[in-house]
C-alpha angles and dihedrals in degrees: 000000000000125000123202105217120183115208131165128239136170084343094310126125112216137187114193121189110221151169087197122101103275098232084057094064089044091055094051092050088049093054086050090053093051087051089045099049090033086060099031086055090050075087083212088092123059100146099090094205097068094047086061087041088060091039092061095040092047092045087058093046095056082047095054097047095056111129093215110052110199095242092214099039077058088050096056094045090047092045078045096056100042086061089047089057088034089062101040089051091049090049083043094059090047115124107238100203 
């Protein structure tokens, strides 16, 4: 059953709908704040949109690096992304006249 849980994050007032426990969305919004006040402190940002640009990044990064990959979290990226070239190639064979 989904839960609407509203969190705040960089100034921004969220609700996200969810199955997840919602303290586990709230956790993950608090790790993004840190993130957001820790850069927007740095005083060498003031442009938010590339604090959230480096959160994400970073974010990815910290994903990537991961020792342990979720095999069928892998599964779904990689089933995502052979319908993503599926498609391009498909839109790429279109007649144009």
């Amino acid at each position: 059953m989904s839960q609407s849980v509203e969190v705040m994050v960089g100034g921004v007032r969220l609700n996200v709908n969810t199955d997840d426990d919602p303290s586990r969305v709230r956790a993950a919004a608090d790790l993004v704040q840190e993130k957001f006040v820790a850069l927007q402190q740095s005083g060498t940002i003031i442009d938010t949109s590339k604090i959230w640009a480096l959160i994400a990044l970073n974010l990815a990064d910290e994903l990537l690096s991961q020792d342990e990959v979720n095999p069928e979290l892998m599964q779904n990226i990689i089933l995502t992304l052979d319908q993503a070239v599926a498609q391009a190639e498909g839109l790429a064979n279109v007649s144009l006249r």
